[in-house]
C-alpha positions in Angstrom: -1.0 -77.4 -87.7 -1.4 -78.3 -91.5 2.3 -79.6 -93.3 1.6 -77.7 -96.1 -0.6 -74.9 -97.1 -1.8 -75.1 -100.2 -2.1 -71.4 -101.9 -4.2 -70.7 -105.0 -5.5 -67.0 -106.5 -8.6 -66.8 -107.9 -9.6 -64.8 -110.9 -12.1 -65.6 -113.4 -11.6 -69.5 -113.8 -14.9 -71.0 -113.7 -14.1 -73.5 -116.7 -10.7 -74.9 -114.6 -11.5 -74.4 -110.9 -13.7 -77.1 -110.2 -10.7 -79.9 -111.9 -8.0 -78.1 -110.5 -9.3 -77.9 -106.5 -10.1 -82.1 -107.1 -6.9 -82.5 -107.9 -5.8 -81.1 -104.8 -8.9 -83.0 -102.4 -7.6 -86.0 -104.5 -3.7 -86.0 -103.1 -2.4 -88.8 -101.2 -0.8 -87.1 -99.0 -3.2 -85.2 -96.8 -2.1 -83.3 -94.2 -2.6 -79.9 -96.0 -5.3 -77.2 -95.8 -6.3 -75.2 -98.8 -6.5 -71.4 -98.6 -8.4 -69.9 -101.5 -7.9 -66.3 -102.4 -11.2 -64.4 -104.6 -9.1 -61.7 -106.2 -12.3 -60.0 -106.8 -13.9 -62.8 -109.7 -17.0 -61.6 -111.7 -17.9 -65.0 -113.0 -19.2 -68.0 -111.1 -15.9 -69.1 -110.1 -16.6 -68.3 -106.4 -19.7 -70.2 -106.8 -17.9 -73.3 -108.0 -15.7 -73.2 -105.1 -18.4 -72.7 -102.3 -19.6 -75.9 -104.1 -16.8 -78.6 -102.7 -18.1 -79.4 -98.9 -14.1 -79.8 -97.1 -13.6 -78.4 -93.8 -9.2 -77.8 -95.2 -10.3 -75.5 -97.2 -10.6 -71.4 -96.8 -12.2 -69.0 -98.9 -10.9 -65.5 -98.6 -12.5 -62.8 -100.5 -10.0 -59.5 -101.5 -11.1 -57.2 -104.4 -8.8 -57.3 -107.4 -5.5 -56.8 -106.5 -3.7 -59.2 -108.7 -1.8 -62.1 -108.7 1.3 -61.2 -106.4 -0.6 -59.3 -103.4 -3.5 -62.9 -104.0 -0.5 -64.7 -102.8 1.3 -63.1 -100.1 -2.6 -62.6 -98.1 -3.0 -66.5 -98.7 0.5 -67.1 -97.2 0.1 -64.3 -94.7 -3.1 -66.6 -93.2 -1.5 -70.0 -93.5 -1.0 -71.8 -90.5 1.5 -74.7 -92.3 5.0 -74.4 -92.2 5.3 -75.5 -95.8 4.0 -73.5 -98.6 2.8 -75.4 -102.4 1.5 -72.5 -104.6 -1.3 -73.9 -107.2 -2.8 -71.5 -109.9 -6.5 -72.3 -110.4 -6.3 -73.7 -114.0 -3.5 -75.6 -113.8 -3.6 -79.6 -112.4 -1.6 -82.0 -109.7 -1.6 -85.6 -110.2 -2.3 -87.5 -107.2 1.6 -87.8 -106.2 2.0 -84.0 -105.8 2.0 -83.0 -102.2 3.6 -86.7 -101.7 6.7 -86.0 -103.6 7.4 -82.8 -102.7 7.5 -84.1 -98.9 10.3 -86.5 -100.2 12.1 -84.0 -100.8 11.8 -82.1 -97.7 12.8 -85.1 -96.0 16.1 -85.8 -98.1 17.3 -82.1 -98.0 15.7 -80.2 -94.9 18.0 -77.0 -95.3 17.0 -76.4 -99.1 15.4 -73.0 -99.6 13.4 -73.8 -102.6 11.3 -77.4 -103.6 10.6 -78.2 -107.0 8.8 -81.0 -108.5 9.6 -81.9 -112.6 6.3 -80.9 -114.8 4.6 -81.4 -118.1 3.5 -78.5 -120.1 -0.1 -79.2 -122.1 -0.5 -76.5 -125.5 -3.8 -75.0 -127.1 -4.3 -78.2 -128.9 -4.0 -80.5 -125.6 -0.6 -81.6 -126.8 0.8 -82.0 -123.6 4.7 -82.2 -123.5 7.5 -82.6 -120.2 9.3 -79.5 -119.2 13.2 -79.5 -120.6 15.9 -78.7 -118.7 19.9 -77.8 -119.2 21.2 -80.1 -117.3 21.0 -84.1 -116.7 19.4 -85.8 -113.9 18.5 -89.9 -112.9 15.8 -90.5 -111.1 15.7 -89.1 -107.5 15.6 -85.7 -105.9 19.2 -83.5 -106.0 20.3 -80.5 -105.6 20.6 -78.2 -108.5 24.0 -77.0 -108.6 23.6 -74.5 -111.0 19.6 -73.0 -111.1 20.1 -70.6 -113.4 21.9 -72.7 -116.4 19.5 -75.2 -115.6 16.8 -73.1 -116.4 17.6 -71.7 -119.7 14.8 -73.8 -122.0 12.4 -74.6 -119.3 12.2 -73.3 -115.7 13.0 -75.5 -113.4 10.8 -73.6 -110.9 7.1 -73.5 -112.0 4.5 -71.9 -109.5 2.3 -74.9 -109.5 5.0 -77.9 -108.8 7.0 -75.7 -106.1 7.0 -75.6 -102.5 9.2 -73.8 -99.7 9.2 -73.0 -95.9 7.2 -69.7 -94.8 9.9 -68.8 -93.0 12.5 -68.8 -96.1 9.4 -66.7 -97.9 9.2 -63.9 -95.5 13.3 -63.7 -95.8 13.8 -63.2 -98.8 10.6 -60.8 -99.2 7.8 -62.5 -100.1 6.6 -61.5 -103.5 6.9 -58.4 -105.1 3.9 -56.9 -105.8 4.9 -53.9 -108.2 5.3 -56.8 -110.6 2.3 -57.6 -112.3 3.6 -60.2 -114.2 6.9 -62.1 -113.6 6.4 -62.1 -109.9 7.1 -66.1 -109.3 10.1 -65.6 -111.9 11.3 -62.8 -109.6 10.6 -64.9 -106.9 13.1 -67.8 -107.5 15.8 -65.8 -108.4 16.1 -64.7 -105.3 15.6 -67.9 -103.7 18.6 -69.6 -105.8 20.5 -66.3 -105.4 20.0 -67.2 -101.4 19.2 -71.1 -101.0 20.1 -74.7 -102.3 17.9 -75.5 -104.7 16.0 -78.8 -104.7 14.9 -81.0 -108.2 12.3 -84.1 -107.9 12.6 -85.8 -111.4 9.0 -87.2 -110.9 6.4 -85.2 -113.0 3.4 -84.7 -110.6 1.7 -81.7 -112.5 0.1 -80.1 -115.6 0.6 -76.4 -116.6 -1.7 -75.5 -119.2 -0.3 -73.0 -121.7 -3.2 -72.4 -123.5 -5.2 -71.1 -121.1 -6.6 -67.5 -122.0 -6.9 -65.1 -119.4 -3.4 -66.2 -117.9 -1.5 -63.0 -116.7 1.5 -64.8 -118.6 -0.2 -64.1 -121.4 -0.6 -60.0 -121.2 1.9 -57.9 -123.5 3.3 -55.8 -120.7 7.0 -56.2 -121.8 8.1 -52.7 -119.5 7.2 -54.7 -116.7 9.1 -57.5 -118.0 12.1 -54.9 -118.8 11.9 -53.5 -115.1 12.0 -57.0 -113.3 15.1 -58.2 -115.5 17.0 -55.1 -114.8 16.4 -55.2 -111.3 19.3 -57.5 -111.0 21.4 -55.6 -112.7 24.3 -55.1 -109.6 23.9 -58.9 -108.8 24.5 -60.5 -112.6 28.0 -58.4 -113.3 29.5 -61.0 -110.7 26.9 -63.9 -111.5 27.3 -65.2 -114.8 25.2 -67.6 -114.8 22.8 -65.2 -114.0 23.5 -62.8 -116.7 23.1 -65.9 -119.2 19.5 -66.6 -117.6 18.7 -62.8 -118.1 20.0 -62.9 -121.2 17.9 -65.6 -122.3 15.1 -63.6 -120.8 15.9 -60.3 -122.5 16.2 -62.1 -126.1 12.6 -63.8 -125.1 11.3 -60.0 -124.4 12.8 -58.5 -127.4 11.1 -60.7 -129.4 7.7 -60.2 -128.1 8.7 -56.0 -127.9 9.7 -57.1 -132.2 6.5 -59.0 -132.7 4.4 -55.6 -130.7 6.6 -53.2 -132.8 7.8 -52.0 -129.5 11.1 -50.5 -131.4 12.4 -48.4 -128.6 12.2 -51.0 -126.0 13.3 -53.5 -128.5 16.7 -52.0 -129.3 17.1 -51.3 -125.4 16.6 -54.8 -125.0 19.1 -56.0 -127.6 21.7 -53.3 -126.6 22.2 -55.0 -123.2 22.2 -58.5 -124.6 25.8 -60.2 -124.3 25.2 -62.2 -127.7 27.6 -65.2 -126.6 24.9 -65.9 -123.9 22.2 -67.2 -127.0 22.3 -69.7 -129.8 22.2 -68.8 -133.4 19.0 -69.6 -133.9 17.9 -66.9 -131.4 20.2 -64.8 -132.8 18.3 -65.2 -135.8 15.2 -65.0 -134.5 16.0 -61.4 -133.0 16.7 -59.8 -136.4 14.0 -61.5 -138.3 11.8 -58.7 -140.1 8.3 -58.9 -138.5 6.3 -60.8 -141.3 9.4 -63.9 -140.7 8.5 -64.2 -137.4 4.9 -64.2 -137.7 5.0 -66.7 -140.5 7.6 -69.3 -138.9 4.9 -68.4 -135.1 2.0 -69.7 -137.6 4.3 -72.5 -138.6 5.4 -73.4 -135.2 1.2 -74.0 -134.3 0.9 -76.0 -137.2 3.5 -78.3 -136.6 2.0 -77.9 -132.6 -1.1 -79.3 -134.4 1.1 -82.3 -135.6 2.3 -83.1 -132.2 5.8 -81.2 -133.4 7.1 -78.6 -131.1 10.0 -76.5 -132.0 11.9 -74.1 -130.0 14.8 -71.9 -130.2 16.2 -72.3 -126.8 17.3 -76.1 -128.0 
């Protein structure tokens, strides 16, 4: 039996698969098998896999289903009795699997493992994840997930990992989400388990792939997940901040889309002393503002300058 199963959907990635499966063969800690999930690709990304000759990997074949259901079949056929998602166009360094057993081994009982990441943009600027809340240099417990993850999350589907067991509890993930499924996903785990935080980075996400479900303008499936925790943030408030965060972050887009009726939804349930001024801003910006200061934001991108408005 396999100490972690390594879990990676498949859609349409033949310029990333090939780099992102080495980076996994790669790993120096090896006690893992690798299943693959084909969520029904129609470009040679299923080729490029059945190209790498390694008897830990598995190549299941599903027709398009999407990224959540991908997951939970992968999971459902792992034999390990840790879990480490990957998404096939993002990248581990070599320390990966390695670290995130460290911090198994410190904290045993935690629900949810989570090694620190870097975040690479369109122009291959590549910049660490930021957090709300200070850290050294070895793995604690987050005492407060949902503060913490107000700029960056501190749980990212490709630097996580977590017991099978604590997956099936809490309900594995939620398939009538076709987006926000992982963030979904760690709510519930913090709402239910100690958190873990390795400060070592130990992988790339890359934001400017296209094609990345993240990307798609479905903001009433972005409504529907944060208001499905509606009952649990009137007594969490850290919880309602996080959601808040996340509404303003929807709003925008819903601004940006001319989505005017789920905009002002949006807004309506916003508690404004949960966002900073310059999100407040932001959120009544008229729409040629905010696409000027986006086109601004890539240029200075293009300078190696990021700006944000969650700092």
């Amino acid at each position: 039996m396999p100490f972690f199963s390594v879990i990676i959907p498949l859609f349409n990635k033949e310029d990333n698969i090939t780099k992102t499966l080495n980076s996994v063969i790669n790993q120096t800690f090896t006690d893992f098998e690798v299943i693959i999930i084909n969520d029904g690709s129609t470009d040679s990304s299923l080729s490029k896999v059945q190209e790498i000759s390694d008897k830990r990997f598995k190549i299941i074949n599903q027709e398009n289903s999407g990224a959540s259901t991908a997951r939970n079949n992968g999971i459902s056929l792992s034999q390990g009795n840790y879990i480490a998602l990957l998404d096939a166009d993002d990248f581990w360094h070599t320390n990966h699997l390695e670290e995130l057993k460290k911090q198994i081994h410190l904290f045993p009982d935690a629900g949810l493992y989570c090694n620190n990441y870097e975040i690479e943009f369109k122009n291959k600027t590549i910049k660490p994840a930021l957090f709300n809340f200070n850290y050294s240099s070895s793995p604690i417990i987050i005492k407060d997930y949902f503060k913490s993850s107000i700029i960056n999350s501190v749980a990212w589907t490709s630097a996580v990992a977590f017991k099978k067991t604590s997956f099936l509890a809490i309900g594995a993930f939620n398939s009538k989400f076709e987006i926000a499924e992982d963030i979904d996903l760690w709510i519930r785990f913090a709402l239910k388990y100690d958190v873990c935080f390795n400060p070592r980075i130990t992988m790339i996400y890359k934001k400017n792939i296209e094609n990345s479900l993240s990307k798609y303008e479905r903001n009433e499936i972005r409504y529907n997940f944060i208001n499905n925790y509606r009952s649990y943030e009137l007594e969490n408030k850290s919880l309602k901040l996080y959601l808040d965060v996340n509404r303003y972050a929807v709003a925008l887009r819903c601004k940006m889309n001319n989505e005017k009726q789920l905009y002002e939804k949006l807004k309506s349930e916003i508690d404004f002393n949960n966002i900073n001024l310059k999100q407040k801003v932001l959120l009544h910006c008229p729409n040629n503002i905010l696409r000027l200061i986006k086109k601004i934001q890539s240029i200075l991108l293009e300078n190696n300058i990021y700006l944000s408005a969650y700092k």
